[in-house]
N, C-alpha and C positions, 0 to 999 in steps of 0.2 A: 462543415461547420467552421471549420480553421479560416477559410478563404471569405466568410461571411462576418466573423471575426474583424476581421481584416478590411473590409468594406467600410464597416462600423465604424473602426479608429478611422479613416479618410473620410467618413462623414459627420466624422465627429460626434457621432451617435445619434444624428438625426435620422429621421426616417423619409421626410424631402429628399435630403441629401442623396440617401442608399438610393432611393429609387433613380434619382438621377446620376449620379453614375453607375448606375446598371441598364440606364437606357430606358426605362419602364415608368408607367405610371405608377403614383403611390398606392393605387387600387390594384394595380398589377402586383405589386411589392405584396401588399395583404394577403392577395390569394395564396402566392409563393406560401407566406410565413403562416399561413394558416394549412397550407396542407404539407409543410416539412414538420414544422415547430409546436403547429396545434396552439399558436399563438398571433397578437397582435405583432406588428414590426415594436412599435412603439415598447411594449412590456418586454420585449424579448432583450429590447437595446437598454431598459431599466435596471433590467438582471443581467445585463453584461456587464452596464457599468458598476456593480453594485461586486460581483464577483472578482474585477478585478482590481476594484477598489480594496475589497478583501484582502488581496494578496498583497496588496501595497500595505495596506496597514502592520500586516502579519510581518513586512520584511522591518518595519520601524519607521514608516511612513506618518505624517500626525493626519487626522481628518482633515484637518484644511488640506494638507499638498495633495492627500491622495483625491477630495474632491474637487482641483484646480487638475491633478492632473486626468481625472477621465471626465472633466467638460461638466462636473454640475455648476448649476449658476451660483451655487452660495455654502456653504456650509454646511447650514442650517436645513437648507434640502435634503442635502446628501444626505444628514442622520437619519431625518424621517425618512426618505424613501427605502435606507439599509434597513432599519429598522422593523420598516414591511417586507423585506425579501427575505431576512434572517432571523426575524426576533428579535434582537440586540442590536445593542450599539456597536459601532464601530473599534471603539477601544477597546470590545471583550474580546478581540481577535488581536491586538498588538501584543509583542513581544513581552515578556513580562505579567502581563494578565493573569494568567491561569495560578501561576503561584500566587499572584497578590489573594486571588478569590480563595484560593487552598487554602492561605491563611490565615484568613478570615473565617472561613465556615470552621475552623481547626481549632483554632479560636473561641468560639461561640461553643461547641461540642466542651471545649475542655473548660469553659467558664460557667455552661450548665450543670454539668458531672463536677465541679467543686461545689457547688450549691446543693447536693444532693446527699 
């Protein structure tokens, strides 16, 4: 997985690319990834960029650097396609998040139960 990984970043997450530097046709590339992966080249290389966009975000990365740095063409992509891998956005995964959400749902809980 690590060394495929790895192919990805040098093809920049194409799936042309992978095939050709593994020497193989991109229908050869398919079968590979459908009989390791149980996946398309293409989806597999969507969820990789989207996972280590993840960890980019999570170190305090903004969605633009982390979608410049794993090769989507725009921003605006990247959220949508994160968004289909994980449910959310990108910012629910940045530093900081989790409290802001705590405090807000903490929030809401203790602004109900005064009303009560």
């Amino acid at each position: 997985m690590q060394e495929w990984e790895q192919v990805a970043r040098e093809a920049e997450f194409s799936a042309p690319k992978m095939a050709s530097l593994c020497s193989i046709s991109e229908r050869q590339l398919q079968r590979v990834f459908r009989k390791h992966f149980n996946s398309t080249p293409r989806r597999w290389l969507r969820e990789l960029q989207c996972r280590l966009a993840k960890q980019l975000v999570a170190q305090g990365y903004s969605s633009k650097a982390a979608a410049a740095e794993v090769k989507f063409a725009s921003e605006s992509h990247f959220c949508r396609e994160f968004k289909k891998v994980f449910g959310s956005t990108p910012q629910t995964f940045a530093p900081g998040a989790l409290s802001y959400i705590r405090a807000a749902v903490l929030g809401s809980i203790r602004g109900d139960s005064a009303r009560q």
